[in-house]
N, CA, C and O atoms as a GROMACS GRO file, in nm:
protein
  544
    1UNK      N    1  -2.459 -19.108   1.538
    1UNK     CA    2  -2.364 -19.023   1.472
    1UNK      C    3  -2.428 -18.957   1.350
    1UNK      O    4  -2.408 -18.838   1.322
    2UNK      N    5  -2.503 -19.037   1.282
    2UNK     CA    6  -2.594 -18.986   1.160
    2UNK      C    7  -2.621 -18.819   1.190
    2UNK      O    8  -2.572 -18.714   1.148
    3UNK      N    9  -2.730 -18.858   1.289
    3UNK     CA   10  -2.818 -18.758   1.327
    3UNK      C   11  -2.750 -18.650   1.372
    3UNK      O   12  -2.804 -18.541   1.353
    4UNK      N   13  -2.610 -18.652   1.447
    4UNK     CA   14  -2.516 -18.480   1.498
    4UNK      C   15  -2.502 -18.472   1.396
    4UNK      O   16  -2.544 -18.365   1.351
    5UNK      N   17  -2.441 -18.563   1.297
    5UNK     CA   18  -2.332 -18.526   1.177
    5UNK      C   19  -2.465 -18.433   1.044
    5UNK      O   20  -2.420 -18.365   0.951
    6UNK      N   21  -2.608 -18.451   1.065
    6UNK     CA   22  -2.663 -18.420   1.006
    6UNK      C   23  -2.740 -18.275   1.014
    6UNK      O   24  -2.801 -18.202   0.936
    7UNK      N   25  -2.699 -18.276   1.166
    7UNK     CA   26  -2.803 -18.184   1.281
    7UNK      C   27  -2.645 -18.028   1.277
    7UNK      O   28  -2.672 -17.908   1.268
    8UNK      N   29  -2.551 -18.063   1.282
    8UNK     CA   30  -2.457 -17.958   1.273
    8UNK      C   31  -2.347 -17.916   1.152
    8UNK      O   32  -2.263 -17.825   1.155
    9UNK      N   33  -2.386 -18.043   1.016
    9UNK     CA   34  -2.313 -18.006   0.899
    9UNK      C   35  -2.448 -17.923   0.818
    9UNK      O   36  -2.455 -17.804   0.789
   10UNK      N   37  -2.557 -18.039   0.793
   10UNK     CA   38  -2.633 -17.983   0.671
   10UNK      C   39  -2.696 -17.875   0.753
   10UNK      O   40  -2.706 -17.761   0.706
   11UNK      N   41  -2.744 -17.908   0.888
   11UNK     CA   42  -2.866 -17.768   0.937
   11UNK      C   43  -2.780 -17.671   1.002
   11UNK      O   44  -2.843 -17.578   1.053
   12UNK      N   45  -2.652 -17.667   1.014
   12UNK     CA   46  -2.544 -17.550   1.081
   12UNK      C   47  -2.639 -17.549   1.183
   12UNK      O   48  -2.692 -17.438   1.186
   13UNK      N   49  -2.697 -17.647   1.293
   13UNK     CA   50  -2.694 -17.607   1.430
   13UNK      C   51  -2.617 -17.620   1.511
   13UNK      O   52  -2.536 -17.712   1.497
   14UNK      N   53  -2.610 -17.517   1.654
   14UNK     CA   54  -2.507 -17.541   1.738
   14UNK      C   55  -2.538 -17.610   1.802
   14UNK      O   56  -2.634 -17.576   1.871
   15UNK      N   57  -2.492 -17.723   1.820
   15UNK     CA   58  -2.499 -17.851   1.907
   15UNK      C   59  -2.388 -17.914   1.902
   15UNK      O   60  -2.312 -17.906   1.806
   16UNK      N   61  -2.363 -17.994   2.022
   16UNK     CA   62  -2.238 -18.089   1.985
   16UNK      C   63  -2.287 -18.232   2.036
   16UNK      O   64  -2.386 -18.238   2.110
   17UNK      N   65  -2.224 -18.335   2.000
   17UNK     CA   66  -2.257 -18.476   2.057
   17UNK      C   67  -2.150 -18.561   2.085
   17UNK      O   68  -2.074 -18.573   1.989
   18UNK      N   69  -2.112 -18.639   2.208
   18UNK     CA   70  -2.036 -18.710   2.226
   18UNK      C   71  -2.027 -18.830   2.221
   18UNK      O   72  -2.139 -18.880   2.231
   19UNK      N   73  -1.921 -18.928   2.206
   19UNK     CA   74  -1.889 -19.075   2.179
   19UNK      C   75  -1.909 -19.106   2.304
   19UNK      O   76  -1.926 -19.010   2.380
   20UNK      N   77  -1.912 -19.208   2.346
   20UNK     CA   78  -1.822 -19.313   2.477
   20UNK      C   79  -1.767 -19.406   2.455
   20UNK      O   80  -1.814 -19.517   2.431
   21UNK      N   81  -1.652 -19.372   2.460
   21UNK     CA   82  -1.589 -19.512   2.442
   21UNK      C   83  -1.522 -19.595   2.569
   21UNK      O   84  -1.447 -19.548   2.654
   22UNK      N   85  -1.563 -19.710   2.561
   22UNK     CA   86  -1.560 -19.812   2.699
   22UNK      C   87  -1.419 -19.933   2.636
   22UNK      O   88  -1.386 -19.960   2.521
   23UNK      N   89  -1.365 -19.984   2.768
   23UNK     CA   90  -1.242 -20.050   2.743
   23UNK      C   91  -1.302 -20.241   2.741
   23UNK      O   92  -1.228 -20.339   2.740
   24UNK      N   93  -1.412 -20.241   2.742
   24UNK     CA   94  -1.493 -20.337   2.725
   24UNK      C   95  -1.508 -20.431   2.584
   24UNK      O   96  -1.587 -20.391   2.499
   25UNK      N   97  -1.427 -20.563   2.558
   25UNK     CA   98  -1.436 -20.596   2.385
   25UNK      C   99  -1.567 -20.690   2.419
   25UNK      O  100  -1.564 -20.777   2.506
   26UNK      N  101  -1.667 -20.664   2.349
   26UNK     CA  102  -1.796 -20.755   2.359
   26UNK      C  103  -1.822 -20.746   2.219
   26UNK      O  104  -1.773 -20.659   2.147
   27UNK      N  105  -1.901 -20.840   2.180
   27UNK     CA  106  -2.012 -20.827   2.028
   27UNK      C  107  -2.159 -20.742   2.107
   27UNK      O  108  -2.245 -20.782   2.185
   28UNK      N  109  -2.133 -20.610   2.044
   28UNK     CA  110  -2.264 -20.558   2.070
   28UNK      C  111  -2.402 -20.624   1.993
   28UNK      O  112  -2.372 -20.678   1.886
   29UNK      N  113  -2.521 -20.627   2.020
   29UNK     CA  114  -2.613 -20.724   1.952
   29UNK      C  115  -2.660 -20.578   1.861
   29UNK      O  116  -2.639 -20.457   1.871
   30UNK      N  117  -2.756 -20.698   1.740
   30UNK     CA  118  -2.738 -20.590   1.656
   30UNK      C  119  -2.866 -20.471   1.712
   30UNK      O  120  -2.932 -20.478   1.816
   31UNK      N  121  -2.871 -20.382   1.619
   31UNK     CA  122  -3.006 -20.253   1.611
   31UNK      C  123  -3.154 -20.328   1.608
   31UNK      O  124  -3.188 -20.392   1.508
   32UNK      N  125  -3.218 -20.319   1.696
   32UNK     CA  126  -3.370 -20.358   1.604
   32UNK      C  127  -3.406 -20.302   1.540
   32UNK      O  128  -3.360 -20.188   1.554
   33UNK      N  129  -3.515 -20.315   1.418
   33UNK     CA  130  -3.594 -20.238   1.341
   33UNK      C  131  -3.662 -20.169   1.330
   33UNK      O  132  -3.777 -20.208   1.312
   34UNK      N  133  -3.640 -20.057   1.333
   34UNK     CA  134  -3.736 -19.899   1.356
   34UNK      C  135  -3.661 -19.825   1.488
   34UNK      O  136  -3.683 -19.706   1.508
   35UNK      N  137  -3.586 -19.890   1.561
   35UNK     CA  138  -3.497 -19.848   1.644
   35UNK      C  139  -3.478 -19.678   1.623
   35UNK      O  140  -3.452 -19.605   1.718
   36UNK      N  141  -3.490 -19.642   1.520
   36UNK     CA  142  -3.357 -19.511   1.499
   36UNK      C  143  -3.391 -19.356   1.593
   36UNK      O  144  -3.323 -19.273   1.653
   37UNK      N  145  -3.569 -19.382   1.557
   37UNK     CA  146  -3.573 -19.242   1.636
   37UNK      C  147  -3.589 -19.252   1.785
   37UNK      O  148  -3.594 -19.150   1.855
   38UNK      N  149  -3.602 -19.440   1.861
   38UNK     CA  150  -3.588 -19.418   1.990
   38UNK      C  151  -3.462 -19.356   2.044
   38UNK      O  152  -3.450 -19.293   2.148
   39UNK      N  153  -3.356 -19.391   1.941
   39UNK     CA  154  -3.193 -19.383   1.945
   39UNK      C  155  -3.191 -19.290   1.998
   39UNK      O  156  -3.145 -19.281   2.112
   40UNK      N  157  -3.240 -19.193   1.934
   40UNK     CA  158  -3.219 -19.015   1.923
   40UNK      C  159  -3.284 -18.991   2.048
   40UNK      O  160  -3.219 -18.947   2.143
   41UNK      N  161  -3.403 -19.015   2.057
   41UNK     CA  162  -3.478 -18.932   2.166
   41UNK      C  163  -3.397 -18.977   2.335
   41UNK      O  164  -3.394 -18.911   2.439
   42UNK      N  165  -3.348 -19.092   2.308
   42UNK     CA  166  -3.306 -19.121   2.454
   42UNK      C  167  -3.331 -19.303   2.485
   42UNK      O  168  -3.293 -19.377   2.575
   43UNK      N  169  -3.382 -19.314   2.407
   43UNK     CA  170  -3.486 -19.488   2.499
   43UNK      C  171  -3.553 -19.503   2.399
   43UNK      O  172  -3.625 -19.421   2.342
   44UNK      N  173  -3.510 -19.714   2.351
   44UNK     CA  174  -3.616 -19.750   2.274
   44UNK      C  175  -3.605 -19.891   2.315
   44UNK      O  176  -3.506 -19.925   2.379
   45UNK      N  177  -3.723 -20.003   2.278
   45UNK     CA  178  -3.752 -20.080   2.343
   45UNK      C  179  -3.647 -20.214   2.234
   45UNK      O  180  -3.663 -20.236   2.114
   46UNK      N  181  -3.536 -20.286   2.335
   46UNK     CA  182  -3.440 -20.369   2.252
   46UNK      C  183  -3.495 -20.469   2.255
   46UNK      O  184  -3.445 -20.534   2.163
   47UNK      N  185  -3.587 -20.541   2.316
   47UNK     CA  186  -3.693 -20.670   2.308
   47UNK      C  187  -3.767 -20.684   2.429
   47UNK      O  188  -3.747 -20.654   2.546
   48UNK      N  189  -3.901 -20.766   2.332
   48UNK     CA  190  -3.999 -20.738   2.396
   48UNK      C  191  -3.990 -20.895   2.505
   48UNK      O  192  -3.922 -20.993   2.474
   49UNK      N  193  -4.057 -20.887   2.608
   49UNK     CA  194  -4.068 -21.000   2.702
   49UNK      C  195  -4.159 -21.099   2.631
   49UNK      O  196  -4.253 -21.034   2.584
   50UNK      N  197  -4.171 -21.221   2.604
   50UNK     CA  198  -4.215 -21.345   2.577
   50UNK      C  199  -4.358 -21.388   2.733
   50UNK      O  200  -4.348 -21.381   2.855
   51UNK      N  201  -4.461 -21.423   2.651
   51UNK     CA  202  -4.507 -21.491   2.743
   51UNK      C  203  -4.495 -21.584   2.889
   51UNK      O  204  -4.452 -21.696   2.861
   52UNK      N  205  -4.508 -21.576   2.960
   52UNK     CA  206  -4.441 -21.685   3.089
   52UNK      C  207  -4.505 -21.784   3.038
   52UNK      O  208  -4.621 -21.800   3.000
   53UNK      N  209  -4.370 -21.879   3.042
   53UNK     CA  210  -4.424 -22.007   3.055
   53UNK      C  211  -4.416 -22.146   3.192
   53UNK      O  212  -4.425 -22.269   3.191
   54UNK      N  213  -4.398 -22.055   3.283
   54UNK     CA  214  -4.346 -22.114   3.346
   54UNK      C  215  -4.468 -22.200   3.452
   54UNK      O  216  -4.586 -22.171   3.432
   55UNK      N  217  -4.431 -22.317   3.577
   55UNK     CA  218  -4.508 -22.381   3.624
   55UNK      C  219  -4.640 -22.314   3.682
   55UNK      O  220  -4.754 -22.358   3.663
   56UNK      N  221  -4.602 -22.185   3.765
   56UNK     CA  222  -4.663 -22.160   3.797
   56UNK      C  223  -4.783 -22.067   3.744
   56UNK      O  224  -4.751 -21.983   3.659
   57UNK      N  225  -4.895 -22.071   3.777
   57UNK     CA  226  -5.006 -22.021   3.667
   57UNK      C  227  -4.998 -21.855   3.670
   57UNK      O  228  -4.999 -21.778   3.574
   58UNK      N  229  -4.988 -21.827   3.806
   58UNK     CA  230  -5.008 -21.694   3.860
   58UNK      C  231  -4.866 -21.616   3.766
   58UNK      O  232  -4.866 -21.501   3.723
   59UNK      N  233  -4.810 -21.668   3.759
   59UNK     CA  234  -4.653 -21.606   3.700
   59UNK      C  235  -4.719 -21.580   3.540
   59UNK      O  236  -4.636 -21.498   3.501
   60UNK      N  237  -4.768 -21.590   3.479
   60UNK     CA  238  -4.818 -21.572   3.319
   60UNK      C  239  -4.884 -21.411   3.315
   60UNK      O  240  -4.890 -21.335   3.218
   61UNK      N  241  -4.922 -21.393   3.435
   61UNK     CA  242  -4.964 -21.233   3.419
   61UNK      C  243  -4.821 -21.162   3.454
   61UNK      O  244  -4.801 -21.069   3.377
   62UNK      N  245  -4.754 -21.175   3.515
   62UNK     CA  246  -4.585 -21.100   3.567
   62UNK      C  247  -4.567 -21.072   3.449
   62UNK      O  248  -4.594 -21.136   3.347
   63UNK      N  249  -4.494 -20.915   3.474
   63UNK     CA  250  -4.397 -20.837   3.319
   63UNK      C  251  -4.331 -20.780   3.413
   63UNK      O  252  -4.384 -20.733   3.514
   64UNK      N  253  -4.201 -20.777   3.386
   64UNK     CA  254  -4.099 -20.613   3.441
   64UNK      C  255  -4.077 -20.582   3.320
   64UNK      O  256  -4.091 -20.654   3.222
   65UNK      N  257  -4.038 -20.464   3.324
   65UNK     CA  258  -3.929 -20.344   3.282
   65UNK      C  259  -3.851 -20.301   3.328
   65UNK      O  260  -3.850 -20.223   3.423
   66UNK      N  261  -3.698 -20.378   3.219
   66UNK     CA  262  -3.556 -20.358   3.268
   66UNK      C  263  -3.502 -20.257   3.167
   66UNK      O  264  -3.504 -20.272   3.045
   67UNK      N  265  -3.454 -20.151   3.234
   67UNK     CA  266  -3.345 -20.033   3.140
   67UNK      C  267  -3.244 -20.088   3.139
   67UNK      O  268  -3.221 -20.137   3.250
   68UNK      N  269  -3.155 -20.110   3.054
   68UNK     CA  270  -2.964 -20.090   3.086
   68UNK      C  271  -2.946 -19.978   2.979
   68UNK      O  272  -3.016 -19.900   2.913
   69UNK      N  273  -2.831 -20.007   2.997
   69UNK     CA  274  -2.739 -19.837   2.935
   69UNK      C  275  -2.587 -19.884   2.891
   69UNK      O  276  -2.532 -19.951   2.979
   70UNK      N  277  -2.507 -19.862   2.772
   70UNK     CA  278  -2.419 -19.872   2.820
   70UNK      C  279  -2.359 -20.023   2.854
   70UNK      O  280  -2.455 -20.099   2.847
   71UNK      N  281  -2.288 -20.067   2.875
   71UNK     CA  282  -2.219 -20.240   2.919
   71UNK      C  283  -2.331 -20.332   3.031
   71UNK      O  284  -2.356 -20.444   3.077
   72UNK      N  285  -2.368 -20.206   3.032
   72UNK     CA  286  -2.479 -20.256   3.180
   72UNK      C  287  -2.588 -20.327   3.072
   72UNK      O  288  -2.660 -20.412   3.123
   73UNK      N  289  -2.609 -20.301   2.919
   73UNK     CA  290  -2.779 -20.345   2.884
   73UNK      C  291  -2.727 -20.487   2.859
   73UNK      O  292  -2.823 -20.562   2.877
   74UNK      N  293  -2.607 -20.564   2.822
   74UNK     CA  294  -2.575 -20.668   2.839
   74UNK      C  295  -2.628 -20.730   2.981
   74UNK      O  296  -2.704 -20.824   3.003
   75UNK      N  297  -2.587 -20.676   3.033
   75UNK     CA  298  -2.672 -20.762   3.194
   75UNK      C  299  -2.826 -20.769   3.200
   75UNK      O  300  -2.883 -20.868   3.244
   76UNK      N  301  -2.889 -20.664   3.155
   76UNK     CA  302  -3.048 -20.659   3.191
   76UNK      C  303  -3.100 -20.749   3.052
   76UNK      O  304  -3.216 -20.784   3.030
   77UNK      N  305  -2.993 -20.771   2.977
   77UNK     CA  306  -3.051 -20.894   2.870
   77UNK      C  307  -3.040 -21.051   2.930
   77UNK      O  308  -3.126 -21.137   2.912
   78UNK      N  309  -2.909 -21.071   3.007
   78UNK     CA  310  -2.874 -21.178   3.049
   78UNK      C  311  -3.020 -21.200   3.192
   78UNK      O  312  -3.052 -21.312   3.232
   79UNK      N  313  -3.080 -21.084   3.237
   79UNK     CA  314  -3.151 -21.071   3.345
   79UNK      C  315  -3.300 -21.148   3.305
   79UNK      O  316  -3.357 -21.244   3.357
   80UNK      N  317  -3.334 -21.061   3.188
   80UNK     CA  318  -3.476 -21.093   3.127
   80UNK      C  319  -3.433 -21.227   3.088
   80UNK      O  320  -3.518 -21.300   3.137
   81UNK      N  321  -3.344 -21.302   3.024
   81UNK     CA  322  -3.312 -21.445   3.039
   81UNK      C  323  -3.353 -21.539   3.135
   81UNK      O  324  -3.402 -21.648   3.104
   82UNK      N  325  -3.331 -21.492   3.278
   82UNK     CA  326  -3.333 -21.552   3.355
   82UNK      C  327  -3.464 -21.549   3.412
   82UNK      O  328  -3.516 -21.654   3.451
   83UNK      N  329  -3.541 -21.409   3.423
   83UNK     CA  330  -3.636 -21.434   3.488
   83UNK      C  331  -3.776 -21.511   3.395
   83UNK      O  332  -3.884 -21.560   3.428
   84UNK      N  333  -3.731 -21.498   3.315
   84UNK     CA  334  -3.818 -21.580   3.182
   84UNK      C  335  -3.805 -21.773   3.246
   84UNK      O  336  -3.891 -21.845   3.297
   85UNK      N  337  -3.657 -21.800   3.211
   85UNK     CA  338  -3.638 -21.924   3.236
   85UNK      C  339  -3.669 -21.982   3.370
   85UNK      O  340  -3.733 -22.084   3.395
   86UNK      N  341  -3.603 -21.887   3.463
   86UNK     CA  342  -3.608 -21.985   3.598
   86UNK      C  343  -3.754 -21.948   3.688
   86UNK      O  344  -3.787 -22.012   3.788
   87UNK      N  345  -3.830 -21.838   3.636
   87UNK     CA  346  -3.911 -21.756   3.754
   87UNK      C  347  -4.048 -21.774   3.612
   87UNK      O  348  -4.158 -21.816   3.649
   88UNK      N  349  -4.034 -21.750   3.504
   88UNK     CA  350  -4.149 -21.734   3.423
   88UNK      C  351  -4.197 -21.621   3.396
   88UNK      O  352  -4.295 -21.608   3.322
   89UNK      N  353  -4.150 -21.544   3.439
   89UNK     CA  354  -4.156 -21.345   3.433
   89UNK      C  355  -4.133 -21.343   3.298
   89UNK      O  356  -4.049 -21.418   3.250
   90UNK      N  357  -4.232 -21.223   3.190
   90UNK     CA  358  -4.168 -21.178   3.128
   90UNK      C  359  -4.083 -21.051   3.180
   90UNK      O  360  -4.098 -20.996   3.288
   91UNK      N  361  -3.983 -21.014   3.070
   91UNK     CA  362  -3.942 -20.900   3.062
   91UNK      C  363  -3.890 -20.804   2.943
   91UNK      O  364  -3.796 -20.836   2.870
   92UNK      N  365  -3.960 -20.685   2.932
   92UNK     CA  366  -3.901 -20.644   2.832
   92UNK      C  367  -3.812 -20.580   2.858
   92UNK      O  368  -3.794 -20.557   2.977
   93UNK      N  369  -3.698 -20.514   2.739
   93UNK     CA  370  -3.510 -20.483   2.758
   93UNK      C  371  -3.516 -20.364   2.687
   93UNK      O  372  -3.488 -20.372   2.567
   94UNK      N  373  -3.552 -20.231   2.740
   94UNK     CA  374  -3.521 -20.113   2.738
   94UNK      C  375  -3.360 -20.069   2.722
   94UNK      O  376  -3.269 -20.088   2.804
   95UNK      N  377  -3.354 -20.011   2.603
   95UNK     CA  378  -3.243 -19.970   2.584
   95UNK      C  379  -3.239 -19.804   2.616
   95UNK      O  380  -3.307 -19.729   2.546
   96UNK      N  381  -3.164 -19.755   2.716
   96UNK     CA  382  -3.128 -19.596   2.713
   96UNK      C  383  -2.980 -19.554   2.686
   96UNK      O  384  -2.864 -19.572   2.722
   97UNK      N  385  -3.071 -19.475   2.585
   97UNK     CA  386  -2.901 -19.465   2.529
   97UNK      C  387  -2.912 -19.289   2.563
   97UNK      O  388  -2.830 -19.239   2.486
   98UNK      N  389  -2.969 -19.193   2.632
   98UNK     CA  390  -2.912 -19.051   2.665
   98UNK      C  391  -3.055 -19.050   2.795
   98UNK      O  392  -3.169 -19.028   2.755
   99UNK      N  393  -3.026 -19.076   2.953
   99UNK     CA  394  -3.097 -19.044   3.049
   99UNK      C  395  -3.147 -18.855   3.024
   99UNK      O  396  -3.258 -18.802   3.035
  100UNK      N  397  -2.993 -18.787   2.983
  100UNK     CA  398  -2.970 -18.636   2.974
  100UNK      C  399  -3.134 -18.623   2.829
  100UNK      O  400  -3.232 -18.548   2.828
  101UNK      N  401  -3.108 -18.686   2.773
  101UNK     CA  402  -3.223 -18.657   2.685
  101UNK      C  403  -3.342 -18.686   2.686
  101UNK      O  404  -3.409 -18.610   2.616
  102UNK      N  405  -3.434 -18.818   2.772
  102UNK     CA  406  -3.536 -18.839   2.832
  102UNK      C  407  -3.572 -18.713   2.966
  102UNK      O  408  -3.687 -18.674   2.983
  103UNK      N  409  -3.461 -18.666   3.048
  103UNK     CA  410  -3.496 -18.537   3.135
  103UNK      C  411  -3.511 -18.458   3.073
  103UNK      O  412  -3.605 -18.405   3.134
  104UNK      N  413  -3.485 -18.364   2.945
  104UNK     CA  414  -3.508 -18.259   2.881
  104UNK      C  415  -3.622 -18.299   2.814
  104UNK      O  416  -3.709 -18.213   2.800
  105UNK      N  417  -3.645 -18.420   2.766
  105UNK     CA  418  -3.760 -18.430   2.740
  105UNK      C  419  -3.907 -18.421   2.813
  105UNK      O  420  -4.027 -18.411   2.787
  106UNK      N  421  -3.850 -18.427   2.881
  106UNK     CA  422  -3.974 -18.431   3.012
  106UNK      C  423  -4.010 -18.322   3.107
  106UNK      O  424  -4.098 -18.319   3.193
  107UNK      N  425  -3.906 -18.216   3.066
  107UNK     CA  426  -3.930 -18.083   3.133
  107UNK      C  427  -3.967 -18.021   3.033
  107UNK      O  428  -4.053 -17.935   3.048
  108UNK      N  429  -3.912 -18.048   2.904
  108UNK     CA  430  -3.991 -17.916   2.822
  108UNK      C  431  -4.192 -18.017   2.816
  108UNK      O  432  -4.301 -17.962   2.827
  109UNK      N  433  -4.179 -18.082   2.807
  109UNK     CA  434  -4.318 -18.148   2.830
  109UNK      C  435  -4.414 -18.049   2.910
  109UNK      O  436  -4.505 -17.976   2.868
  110UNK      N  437  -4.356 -18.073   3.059
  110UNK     CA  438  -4.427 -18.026   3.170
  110UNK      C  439  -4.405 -17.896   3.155
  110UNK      O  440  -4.483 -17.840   3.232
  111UNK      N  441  -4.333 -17.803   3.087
  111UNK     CA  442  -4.337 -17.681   3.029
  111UNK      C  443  -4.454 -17.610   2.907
  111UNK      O  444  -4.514 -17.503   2.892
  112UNK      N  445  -4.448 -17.671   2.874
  112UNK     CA  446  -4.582 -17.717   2.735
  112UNK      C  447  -4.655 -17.687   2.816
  112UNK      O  448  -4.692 -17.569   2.818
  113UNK      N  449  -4.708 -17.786   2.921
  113UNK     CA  450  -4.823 -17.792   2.965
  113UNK      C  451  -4.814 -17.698   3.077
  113UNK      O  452  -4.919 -17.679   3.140
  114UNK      N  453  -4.716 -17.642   3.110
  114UNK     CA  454  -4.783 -17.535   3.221
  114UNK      C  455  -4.808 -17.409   3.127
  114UNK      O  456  -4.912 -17.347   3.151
  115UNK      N  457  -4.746 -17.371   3.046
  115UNK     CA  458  -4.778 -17.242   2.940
  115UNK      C  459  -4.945 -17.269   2.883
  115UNK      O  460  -5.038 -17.190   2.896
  116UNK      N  461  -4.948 -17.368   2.836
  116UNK     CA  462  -5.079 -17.416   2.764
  116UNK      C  463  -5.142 -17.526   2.833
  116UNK      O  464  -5.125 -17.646   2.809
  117UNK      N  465  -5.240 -17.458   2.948
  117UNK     CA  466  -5.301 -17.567   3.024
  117UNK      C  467  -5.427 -17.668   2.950
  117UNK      O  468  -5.462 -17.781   2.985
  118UNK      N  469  -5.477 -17.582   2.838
  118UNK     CA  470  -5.613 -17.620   2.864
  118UNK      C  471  -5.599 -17.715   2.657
  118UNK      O  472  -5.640 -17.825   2.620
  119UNK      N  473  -5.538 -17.622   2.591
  119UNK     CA  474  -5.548 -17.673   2.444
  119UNK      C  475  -5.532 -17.826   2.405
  119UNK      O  476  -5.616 -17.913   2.382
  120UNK      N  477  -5.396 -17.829   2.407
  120UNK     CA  478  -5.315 -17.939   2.392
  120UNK      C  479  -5.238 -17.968   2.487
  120UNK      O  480  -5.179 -17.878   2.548
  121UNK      N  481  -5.224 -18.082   2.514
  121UNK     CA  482  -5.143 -18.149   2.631
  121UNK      C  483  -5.016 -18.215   2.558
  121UNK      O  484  -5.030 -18.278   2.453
  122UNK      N  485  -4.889 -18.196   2.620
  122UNK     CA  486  -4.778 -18.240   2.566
  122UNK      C  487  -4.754 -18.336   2.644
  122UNK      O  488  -4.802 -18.331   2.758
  123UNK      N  489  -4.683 -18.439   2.608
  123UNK     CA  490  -4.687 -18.583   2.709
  123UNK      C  491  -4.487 -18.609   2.637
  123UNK      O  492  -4.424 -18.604   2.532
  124UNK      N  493  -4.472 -18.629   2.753
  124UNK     CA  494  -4.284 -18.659   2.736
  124UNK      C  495  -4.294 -18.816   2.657
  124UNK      O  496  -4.389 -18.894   2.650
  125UNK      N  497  -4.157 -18.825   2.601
  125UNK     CA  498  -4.142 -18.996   2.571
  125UNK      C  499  -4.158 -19.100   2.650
  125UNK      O  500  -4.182 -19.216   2.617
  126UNK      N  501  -4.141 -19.042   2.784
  126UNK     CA  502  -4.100 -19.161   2.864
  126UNK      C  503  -4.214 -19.230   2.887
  126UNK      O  504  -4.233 -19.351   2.884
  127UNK      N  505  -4.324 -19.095   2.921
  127UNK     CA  506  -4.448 -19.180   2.953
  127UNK      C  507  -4.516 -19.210   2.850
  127UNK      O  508  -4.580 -19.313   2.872
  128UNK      N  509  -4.537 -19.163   2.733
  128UNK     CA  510  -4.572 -19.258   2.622
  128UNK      C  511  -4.543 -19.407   2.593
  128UNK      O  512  -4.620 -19.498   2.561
  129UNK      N  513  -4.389 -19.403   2.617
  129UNK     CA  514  -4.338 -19.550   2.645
  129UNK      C  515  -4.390 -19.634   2.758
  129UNK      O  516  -4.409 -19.752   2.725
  130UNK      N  517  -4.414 -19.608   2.870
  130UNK     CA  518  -4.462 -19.666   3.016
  130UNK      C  519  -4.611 -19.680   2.954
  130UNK      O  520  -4.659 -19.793   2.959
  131UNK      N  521  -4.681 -19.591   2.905
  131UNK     CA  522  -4.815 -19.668   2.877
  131UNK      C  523  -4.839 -19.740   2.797
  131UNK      O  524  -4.930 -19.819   2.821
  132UNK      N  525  -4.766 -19.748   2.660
  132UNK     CA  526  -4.774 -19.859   2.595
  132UNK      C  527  -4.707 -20.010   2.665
  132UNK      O  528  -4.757 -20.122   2.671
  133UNK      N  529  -4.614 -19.973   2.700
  133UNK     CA  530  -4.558 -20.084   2.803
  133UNK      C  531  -4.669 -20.171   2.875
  133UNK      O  532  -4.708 -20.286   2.853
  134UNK      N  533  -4.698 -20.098   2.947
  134UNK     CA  534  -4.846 -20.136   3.041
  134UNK      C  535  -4.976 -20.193   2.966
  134UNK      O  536  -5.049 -20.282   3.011
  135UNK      N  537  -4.994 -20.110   2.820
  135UNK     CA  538  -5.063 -20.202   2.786
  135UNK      C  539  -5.078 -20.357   2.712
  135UNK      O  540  -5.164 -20.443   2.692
  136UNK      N  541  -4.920 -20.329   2.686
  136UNK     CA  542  -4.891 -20.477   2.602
  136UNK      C  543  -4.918 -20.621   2.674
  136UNK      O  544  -4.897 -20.726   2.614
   0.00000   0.00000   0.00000
C-alpha cells in the first residue's frame, strides 16, 4: 500500500493498485527483513530451506522451490515442513505476491534485449531469483 499510495499521491502517476480481500481469519506470519522491494516487484523469498537432515545421505543434496500466493503460501509453508521432517528435502518458501508483475517483468526484459542485442543484457527478476536459488 506504501508504494501505490506513494507512486500516485506524491509522483501523480497514473496507476492504480488493488486489495484482496479473502474471507479466510488466519494469523498471517510476519514480513521478513529486506522483504519490501521483493513485495513490489512480484516475488520474494519468505524462508530459506534448512539443510537435510534426514537418514538418508543422498537426500542432503535435495532442495525444491515452493511458490504460494495468497492463502495458498500457508500450505507451501506447512509443505516445506514436511518435506524437511519426514523426506529430509530442503525447501525454500517463495512468496508471490503479483504473478501480473513478474510477466511484465519479463517481457519488458526480453524487450530490452531484443532492441539492444549486443550492449547490455537485461535479465527479468524471476531469473535472477532462480539463479541465486540454484546457487545457494
Amino acid at each position: 500500500m506504501q508504494d501505490g499510495m506513494r507512486r500516485m499521491h506524491q509522483e501523480q502517476e497514473d496507476v492504480y493498485y488493488y486489495l484482496t480481500v479473502m474471507n479466510e481469519n488466519y494469523a498471517h506470519p510476519a514480513m521478513p527483513k529486506g522483504a519490501e522491494a521483493g513485495i513490489i516487484k512480484g516475488m520474494y523469498l519468505f524462508s530459506e530451506g534448512k539443510a537435510a537432515s534426514g537418514k538418508d545421505k543422498t537426500a542432503k543434496a535435495l532442495k525444491v522451490q515452493l511458490l504460494g500466493s495468497g492463502t495458498i503460501l500457508r500450505e507451501s509453508i506447512a509443505a516445506a515442513e514436511m518435506l524437511e521432517k519426514d523426506f529430509g528435502v530442503a525447501a525454500d518458501v517463495w512468496s508471490v505476491t503479483s504473478f501480473n508483475e513478474l510477466r511484465r517483468d519479463g517481457l519488458d526484459a526480453e524487450r530490452w534485449n531484443m532492441l539492444h542485442p549486443k550492449p547490455s543484457r537485461a535479465s527479468a527478476m524471476l531469473k535472477s531469483v532462480w539463479a541465486s536459488a540454484v546457487a545457494r
